[in-house]
C-alpha positions as semicolon CSV with decimal commas, in nm:
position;residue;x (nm);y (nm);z (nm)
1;X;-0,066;-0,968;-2,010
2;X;0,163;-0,705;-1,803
3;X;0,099;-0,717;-1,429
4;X;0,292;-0,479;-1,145
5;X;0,300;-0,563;-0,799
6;X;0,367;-0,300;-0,574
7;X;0,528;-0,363;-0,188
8;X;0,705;-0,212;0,067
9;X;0,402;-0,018;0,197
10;X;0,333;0,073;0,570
11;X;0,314;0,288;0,853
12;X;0,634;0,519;0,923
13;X;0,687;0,810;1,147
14;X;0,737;1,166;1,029
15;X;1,069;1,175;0,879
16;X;1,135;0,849;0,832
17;X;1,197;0,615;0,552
18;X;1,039;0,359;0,359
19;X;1,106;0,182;-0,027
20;X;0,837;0,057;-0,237
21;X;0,956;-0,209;-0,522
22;X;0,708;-0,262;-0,824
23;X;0,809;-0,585;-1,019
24;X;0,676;-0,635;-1,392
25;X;0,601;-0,924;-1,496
26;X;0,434;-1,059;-1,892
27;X;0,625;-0,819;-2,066
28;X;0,894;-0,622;-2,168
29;X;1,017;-0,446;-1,856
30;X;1,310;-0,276;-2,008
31;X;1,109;-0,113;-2,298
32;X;0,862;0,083;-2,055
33;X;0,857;0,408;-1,860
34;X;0,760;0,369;-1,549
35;X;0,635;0,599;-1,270
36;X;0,443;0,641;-0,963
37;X;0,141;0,782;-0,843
38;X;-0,045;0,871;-0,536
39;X;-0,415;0,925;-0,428
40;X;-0,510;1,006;-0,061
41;X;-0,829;0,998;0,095
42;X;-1,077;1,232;-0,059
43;X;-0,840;1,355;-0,295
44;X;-0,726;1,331;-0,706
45;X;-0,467;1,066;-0,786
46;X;-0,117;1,276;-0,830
47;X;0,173;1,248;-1,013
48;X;0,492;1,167;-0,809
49;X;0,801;1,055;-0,956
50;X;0,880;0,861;-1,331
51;X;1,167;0,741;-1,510
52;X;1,265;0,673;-1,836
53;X;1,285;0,341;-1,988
54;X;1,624;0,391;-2,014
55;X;1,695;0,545;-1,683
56;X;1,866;0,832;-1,839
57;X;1,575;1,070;-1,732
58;X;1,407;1,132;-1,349
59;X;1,101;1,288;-1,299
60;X;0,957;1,486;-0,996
61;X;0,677;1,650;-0,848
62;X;0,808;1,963;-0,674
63;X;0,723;1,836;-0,340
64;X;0,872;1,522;-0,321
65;X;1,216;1,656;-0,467
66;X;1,552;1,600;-0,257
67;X;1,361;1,354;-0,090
68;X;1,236;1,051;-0,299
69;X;1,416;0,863;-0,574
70;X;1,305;0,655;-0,853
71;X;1,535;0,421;-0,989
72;X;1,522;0,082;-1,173
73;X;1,667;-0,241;-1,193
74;X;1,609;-0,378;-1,539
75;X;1,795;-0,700;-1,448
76;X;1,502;-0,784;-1,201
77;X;1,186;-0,612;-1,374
78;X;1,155;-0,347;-1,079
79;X;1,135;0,005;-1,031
80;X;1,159;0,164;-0,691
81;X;1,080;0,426;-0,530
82;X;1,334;0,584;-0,263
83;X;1,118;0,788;0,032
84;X;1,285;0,966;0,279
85;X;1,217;1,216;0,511
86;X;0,842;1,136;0,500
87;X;0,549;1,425;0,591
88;X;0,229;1,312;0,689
89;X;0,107;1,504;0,374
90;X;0,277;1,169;0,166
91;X;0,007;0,916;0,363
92;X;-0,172;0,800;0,051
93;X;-0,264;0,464;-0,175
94;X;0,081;0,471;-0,410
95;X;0,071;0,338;-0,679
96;X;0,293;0,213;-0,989
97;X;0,222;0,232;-1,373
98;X;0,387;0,160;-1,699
99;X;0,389;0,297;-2,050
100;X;0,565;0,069;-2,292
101;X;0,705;0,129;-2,628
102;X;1,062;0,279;-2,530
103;X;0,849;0,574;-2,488
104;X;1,038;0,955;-2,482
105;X;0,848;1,207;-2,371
106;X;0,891;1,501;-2,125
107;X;0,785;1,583;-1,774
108;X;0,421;1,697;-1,903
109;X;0,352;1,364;-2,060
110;X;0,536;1,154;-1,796
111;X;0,335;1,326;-1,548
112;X;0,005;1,208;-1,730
113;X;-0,159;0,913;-1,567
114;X;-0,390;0,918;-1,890
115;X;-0,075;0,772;-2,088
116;X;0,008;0,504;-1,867
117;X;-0,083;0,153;-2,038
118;X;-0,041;-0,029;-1,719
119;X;-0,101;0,005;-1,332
120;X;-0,037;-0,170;-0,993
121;X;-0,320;-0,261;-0,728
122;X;-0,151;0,013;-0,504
123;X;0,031;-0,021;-0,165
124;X;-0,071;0,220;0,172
125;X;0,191;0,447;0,318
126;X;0,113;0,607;0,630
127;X;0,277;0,871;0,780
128;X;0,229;0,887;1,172
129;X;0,310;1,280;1,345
């Protein structure tokens, strides 16, 4: 059974920093796609950044771009998620999820939670102005 674990949560000030890891573990990290999602309070979970199970391909949400990165570390079952320059709009449960099956697919279908096989329990960010 595949389980992800996110960390690196927490409470940050406006434009500051923060990583979150997710580590896979009962499967086969290297064959998913990966990404990461985000719900806030009162609001629909949102797409925010994916990669590829190769790594070849990044994915992400217009708002987030030039300021997060998604990378992975095969090696150690992990993606991550890079987070700089953080609004208070970004305070929300995130979340990681995985699709296995050396899946290709394009931003669309990346972007779909509804195709994700596998998700974390979440981790808080908060965002202080």
């Amino acid at each position: 059974q595949v389980q992800l674990v996110e960390s690196g949560g927490g409470l940050v000030q406006t434009g500051g920093s923060l990583r979150l890891s997710c580590t896979a573990s009962g499967g086969t990290f290297s064959s998913y796609a990966m990404g990461w999602f985000r719900q806030a309070p009162g609001k629909e979970r949102e797409f925010v950044a994916a990669i590829s199970w190769s790594g070849g391909s990044t994915y992400y949400t217009e708002s987030v771009k030039g300021r997060f990165t998604i990378s992975r570390d095969n090696a150690k079952n992990t993606v991550y998620l890079q987070m700089n320059s953080l609004e208070p709009e970004d305070t929300a449960v995130y979340y990681c999820a995985g699709r296995g099956g050396y899946y290709r697919g394009t931003y669309t279908t990346h972007a779909d939670s509804r195709l994700y096989d596998y998700w974390g329990q979440g981790t808080q960010v908060t965002v202080s102005s």
